[in-house]
Each structure stands twice: as structure tokens, then as C-alpha cells.
N, C-alpha and C positions, 0 to 999 in steps of 0.2 A: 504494500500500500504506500504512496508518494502522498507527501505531503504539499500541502502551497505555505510560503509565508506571504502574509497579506501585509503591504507598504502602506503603511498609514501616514496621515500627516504627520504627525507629531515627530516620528523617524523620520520623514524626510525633509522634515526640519532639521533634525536631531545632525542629521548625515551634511546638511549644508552650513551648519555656522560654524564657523575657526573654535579651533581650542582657546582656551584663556591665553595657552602660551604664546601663539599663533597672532592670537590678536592686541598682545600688549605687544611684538614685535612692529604688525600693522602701524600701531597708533606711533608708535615713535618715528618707524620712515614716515609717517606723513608732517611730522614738525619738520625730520630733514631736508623731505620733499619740498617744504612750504621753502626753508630756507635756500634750498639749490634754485628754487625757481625765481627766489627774491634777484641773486644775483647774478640769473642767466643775461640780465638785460645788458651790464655793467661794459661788457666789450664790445659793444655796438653802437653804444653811445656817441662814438666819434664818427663812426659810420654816418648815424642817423643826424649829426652835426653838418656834416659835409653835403647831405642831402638836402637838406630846409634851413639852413642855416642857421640856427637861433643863438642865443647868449649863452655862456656858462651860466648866469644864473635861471636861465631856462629848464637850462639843465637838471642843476639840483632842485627844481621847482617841480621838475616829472619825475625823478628821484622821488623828492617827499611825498608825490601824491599817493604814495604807495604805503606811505608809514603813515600819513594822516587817516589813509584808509585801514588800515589796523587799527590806528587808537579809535577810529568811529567805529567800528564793528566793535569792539569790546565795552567799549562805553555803552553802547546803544544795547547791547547783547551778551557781556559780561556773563548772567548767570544761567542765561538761556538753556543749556546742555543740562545743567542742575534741575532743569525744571521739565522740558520735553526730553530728555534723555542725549549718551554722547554719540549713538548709533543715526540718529536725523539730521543731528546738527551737521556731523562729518558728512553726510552724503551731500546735507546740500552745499557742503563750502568744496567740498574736492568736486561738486559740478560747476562750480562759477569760478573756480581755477581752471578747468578745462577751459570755460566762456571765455577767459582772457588769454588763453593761451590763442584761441582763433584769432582776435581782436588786434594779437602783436603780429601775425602772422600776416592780416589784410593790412596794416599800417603803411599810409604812404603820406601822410602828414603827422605832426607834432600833435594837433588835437586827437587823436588817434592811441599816439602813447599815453596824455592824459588819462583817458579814458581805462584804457588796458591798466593803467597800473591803479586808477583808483578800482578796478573791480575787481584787482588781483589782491589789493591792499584787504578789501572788505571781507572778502573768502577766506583768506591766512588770517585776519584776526577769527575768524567763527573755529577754523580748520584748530589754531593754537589755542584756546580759551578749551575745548571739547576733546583735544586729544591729550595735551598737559594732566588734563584731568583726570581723563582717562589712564591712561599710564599711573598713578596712583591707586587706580579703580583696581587693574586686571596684574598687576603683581604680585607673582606666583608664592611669595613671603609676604607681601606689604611693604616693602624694604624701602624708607623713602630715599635713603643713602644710594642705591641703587637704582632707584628713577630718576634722584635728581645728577647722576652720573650718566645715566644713557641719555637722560632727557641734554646733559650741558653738550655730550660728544656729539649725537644727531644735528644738535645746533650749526654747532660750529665746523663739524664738517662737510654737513650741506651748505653753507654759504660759501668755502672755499671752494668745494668742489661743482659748483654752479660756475664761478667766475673762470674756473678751470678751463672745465667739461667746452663750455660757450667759446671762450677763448679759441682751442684748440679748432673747433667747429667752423666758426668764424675764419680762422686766417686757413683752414687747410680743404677745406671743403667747399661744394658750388652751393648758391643758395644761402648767402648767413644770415640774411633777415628774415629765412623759413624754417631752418632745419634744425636749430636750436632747439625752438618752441613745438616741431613735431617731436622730438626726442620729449618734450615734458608733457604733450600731449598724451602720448602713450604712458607715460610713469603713471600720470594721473588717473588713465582710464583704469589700469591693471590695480592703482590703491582704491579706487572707486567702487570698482568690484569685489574687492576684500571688504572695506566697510560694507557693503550690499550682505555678509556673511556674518559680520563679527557678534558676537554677543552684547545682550544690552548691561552695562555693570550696574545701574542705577534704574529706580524703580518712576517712572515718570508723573509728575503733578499734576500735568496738563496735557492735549495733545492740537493747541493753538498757538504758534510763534507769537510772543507777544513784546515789541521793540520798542521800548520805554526808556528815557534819558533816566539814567543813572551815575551817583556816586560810585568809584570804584570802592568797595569795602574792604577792610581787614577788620575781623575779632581781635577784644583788646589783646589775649593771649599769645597772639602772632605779631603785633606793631612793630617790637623791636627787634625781632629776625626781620622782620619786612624794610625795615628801615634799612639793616646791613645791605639787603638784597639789591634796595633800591640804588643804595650810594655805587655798589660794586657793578649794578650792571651800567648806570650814568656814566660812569669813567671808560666803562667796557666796551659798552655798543656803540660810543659817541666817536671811538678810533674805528670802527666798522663803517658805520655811515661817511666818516671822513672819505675810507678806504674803497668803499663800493662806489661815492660818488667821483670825488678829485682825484682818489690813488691813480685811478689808470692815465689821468694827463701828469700828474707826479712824475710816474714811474719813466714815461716816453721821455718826460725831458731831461730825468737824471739818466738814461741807459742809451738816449740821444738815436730814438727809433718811432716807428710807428705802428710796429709792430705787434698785433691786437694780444698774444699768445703772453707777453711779456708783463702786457694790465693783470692776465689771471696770473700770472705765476707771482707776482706781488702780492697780489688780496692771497693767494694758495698758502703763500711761505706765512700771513697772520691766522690764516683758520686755521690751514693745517697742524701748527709747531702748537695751537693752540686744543687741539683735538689728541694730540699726541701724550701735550703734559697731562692732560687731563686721565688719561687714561694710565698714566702712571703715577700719578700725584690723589688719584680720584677717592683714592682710600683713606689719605690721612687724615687728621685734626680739621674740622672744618673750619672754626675760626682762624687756625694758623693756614688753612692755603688762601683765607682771604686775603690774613694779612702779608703773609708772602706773595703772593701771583700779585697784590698792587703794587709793592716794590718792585717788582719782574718789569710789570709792567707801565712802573712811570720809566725805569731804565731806559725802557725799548723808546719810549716816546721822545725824553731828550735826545737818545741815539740818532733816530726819523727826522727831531731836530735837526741837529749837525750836520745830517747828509743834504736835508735844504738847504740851509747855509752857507756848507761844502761844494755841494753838489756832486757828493759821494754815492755811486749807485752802491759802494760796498757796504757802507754805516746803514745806507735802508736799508739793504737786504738784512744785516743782523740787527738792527733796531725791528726790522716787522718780526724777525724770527720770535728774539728775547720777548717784544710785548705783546706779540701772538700767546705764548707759553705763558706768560705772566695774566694776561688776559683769559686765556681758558681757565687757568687754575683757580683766579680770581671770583668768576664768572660763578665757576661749579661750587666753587667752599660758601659761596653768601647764597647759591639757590637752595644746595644741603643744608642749611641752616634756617632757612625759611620753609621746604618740604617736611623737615621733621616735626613743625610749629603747626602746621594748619589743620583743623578740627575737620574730620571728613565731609561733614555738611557745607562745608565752607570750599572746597579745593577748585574750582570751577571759579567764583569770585575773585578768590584771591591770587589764583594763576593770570584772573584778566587784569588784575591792577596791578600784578607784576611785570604782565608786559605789554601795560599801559605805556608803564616807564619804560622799559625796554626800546619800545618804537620812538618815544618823544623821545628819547635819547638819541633814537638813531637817523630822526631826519631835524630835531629844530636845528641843531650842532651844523648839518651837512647844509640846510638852507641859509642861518646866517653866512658860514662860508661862501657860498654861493654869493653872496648879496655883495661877500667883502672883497671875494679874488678880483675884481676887475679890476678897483681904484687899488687896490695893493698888489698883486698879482700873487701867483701859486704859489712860489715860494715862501714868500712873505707869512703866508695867512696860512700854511701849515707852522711854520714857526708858531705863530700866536697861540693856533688851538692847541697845536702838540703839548705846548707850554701849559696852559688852563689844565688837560686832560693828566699830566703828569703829577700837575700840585693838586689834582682830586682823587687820584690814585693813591697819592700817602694818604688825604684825608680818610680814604678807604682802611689804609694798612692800619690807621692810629683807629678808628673806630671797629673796626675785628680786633683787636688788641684791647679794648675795653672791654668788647661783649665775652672773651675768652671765660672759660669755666675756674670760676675759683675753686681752690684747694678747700676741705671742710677744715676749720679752726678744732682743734681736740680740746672737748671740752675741759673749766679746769678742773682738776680731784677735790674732792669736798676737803676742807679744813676738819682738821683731829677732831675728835672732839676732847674737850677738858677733862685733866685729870682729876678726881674728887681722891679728897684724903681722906 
């Protein structure tokens, strides 16, 4: 006698969603994703200069509209994923990262790029705010020490290897204003379909998008890990935004090329040395790699200094190196110190008002610049901010150095008691 087994929904449900383990892999390539694709644009910039001609501060003005469109999506939508869950939110931010991905594809005006990066900006805040979160959700221990380690590596070595990947694309292949963004077209579509799988970790309030202006919040509990978090990424991302927006005309005029390959191999040498420390420094003392990776990395920034001043392509390269490394380790010891702080109810919020900051750090920084290379030129106006970003780097190292864990004082032995005669 032969049996049937009969396929019921519920199995083949069962059979189609990722394992936990599977899907807390998911959620962190898509912060990486989000970040390869922030700085796919960055070696085409000069391209699309040559094309429509516009100002440098044009420039870092289509630059920003991309991190203004982050901090509006987290402001506006902040706890969203808390509330309709992190399985919706992701699907619709990784479909309007695909949207922009076409939008950079059909560009043949500067209103064009506007557009593309504010709808790239609005989908990577929904995409970070729901997977940050998530990644704390689906951790197969809980380990926030271990989130906020995959969560700092994925960072930062999506943003090099975006500037990279583009770069290489760009100067060696046909097509560099298409075949970039098909390359992230398909990234997208293949995490898109993963989210389409993944388990939901959180149990949902609502099932209506509801986009209301909001405070960013922090519980009192978390302020002052939030505050470390805050200062350490200010200093951190504010040499990123430099680096995605001006680095690549930097780098052409200190290596005296135009050579698209040579912008990513610059931004590569800060994510990368910075993805590297991290992953060897990612264990220790979190208040000490705050306070260390800021001295790392105001080094690297005087360094960056002197080679403008110089006009040293050798001082950039180990100035990006040292405050790459000082920057990652920095970066990751103030997020482990804010991940271990945040009440579960809260990790969706509090992820978005950490990188609230995060993004205003990483375009007002890159748009003043913008405002100032002209009447001062490039050089000049990395000196300044290099300079700014180096003395808030210590202020970094001196503020982890307070927050550090005191030793417990032994209490003292009781006094004798009196002898009676």
C-alpha cells in the first residue's frame, strides 16, 4: 500500500522562509548593499560634470540629496518596522532602491541625478532603520557585541567596495553610466527576493504605513551610550562624506590623473583599512577602541592634512589608511556600546536617531565644503575640515575615556569592635 503526503500550506510556507540564520545574514548584506550603492555614484561624478556642466557645489548638493533623503525617511518613518513589522518595510525600501537604480540608468540631465538620489536616499533610510533592527531581532545568541560588529564591517565595507567595484567598471568597461547600476540592479532584485522569504522577528501593531513627523527618541537608559555613538560617528562619517564627495577630485590632483579607478582606490584604502581593523580590533574593550580608533583616526586626518598642503599622494594614501582603521574601530566601539544599551522595544527608534546622525554627519560636513571649495579651492578646504574633524576625534577619545567602566571601590572592613573589661 503507497502512501500520498499531502502539501499543505503551512509547509509550504514552512519550506519557503530563510532560517533565522539565513536571514540575519540577509538583513546585514542589505545595510552593505545600501552602502555599496550609496557610493556607486562617486566615480562618475566627473563624468557627469563634463556632461552638463555644473559647479562643485552642484555637486555636493546631488551628493547631499541623498543623505537628506535618509535623515527624511527616518524622521518621517523612524519607528515604522516597530510597528508594521521588518519583513514590509524591507521589501518596500529594497523596491525603491531598485526605482533609483533605473532613474540613474535613464539620467541624461543633473535634474535626473537629483531625483535618483533623493529616492535612493528615502529607501536606504526605510532599508537601515528595519534591517539594523532586525539584525538584533534574528541573532542566533542575541549577541549585541556581534551585531554591532557585523553590523560596523557590512558598513564600511560596502561603501569602499561600491567606490571600488564603480570605479573599476567605469574606467574599464563600455557603458559607465549603465552598467554600474545594472550590476546593483540585480544585487537588489536577488536581496529582494530573500526579504520576499525571511521570517517576520517582531509581532506587528498595525498593518497601515503611517508617516508622521517625528522626534528621533532615545530611553533615558541608552542617552549616554547614544551620546558616545553620536560624537564617534560625527567625526567618523563627516571624513566619509568628505571622501565620497571631494576625495575623488583630491585624489586626481594629488596622483596628477584623471583616472576614475584611482577616486575608488582612495575612498577603498579608508573603508577598506577600516573594515579590516574592525574585524581585528572588533572584540576588544568597547570604550577603549572608541577611545583609541579616535586617536587613529585624528592621526590619519592631520596626515590627509599635510599631503594637501604637501601635495603628497604618499601622506594621503597612509593618512586615508591610519584614519580608515582609526575610523572603523572608532565607528564599531561607540555602536557596541550603544547596541548593548537599547531596550528591545526600542531598537528600530533608536537605530533611526543613530543614523539620523550618521547621515547629517555625512552630507551637512560634505555640503558646506561644497559651498567653500570654490572661493578657497580643494586644497585649502580639506585642510580646514580635516583640521575640525581631527580636534572632534580627540573630543571622541576624551569622552570614551570618561564613559570607561570603573573598577568597584572594596568596601571598607567594619571597625573592631571595643574591648569591655
Amino acid at each position: 500500500m503507497s502512501t500520498t503526503t499531502l502539501s499543505t500550506p503551512v509547509a509550504d510556507v514552512a519550506r519557503r522562509t530563510l532560517s533565522p540564520r539565513l536571514a540575519y545574514a540577509l538583513v546585514a548584506g542589505v545595510i552593505g548593499l545600501c552602502l555599496f550603492a550609496s557610493g556607486t555614484p562617486s566615480p562618475l561624478y566627473g563624468t557627469y560634470r563634463e556632461l552638463w556642466g555644473f559647479s562643485p557645489l552642484v555637486l555636493t548638493l546631488v551628493y547631499a540629496t541623498y543623505a537628506f533623503g535618509v535623515l527624511a525617511s527616518l524622521i518621517l518613518a523612524g519607528k515604522v518596522s516597530d510597528e508594521l513589522g521588518r519583513r514590509p518595510v524591507l521589501v518596500l525600501a529594497l523596491s525603491g532602491l531598485m526605482a533609483s537604480t533605473v532613474l540613474f540608468m535613464l539620467a541624461d540631465s543633473v535634474a535626473w541625478l537629483f531625483v535618483a538620489r533623493g529616492l535612493q536616499g528615502v529607501a536606504t533610510g526605510l532599508a537601515l532603520g528595519a534591517a539594523s533592527a532586525a539584525m538584533l531581532d534574528l541573532h542566533p545568541r542575541r549577541d549585541s557585541a556581534g551585531v554591532a560588529l557585523a553590523n560596523g564591517v557590512v558598513s564600511t565595507a560596502g561603501m569602499g567596495l561600491g567606490v571600488l567595484v564603480s570605479g573599476l567598471m567605469v574606467e574599464l568597461l563600455p557603458a559607465p553610466r549603465v552598467l554600474p547600476y545594472v550590476l546593483l540592479a540585480v544585487l537588489f532584485a536577488i536581496t529582494l527576493a530573500g526579504a520576499l522569504r525571511m521570517p517576520e522577528p517582531v509581532t506587528p501593531t498595525t498593518s497601515r504605513l503611517r508617516l508622521t513627523p517625528q522626534r528621533p527618541s532615545v530611553p533615558p537608559v541608552a542617552r549616554r551610550p547614544f551620546f558616545l555613538a553620536a560624537l564617534g560617528v560625527l567625526s567618523s562619517w563627516s571624513i566619509g562624506g568628505l571622501f565620497l564627495s571631494l576625495g575623488p577630485q583630491l585624489a586626481g590632483s594629488l596622483f596628477h590623473t584623471t583616472n576614475h579607478l584611482v577616486a575608488g582606490v582612495s575612498v577603498f584604502a579608508l573603508a577598506g583599512s577600516a573594515a579590516v581593523a574592525q574585524l581585528v580590533f572588533g572584540r576588544g574593550r568597547p570604550w577603549l577602541g572608541a577611545a583609541l580608533g579616535s586617536v587613529a583616526l585624528s592621526a590619519g586626518m592631520l596626515l590627509i592634512v599635510a599631503a594637501s598642503a604637501t601635495g603628497s599622494s604618499v601622506l594621503f594614501l597612509v593618512g586615508a589608511v591610519i584614519g580608515g582603521a582609526g575610523f572603523g574601530v572608532a565607528f564599531l566601539g561607540a555602536l557596541r556600546v550603544l547596541s548593548a544599551a537599547i531596550p528591545p522595544e526600542h531598537r528600530s527608534s533608536v537605530m533611526s536617531a543613530f543614523y539620523v546622525v550618521a547621515y547629517a554627519s555625512l552630507s551637512l560636513p560634505a555640503v558646506l565644503a561644497g559651498i567653500l571649495v570654490t572661493p578657497l579651492g580643494l586644497q585649502t578646504t580639506f585642510e580646514i575640515f580635516g583640521s575640525v574633524i581631527a580636534v572632534l576625534a580627540l573630543g571622541v577619545a576624551l569622552e570614551a575615556w570618561r564613559q570607561r567602566p570603573r573598577a568597584a571601590v572594596p568596601a571598607a572592613p567594619p571597625a573592631p569592635a571595643p574591648l569591655r573589661a
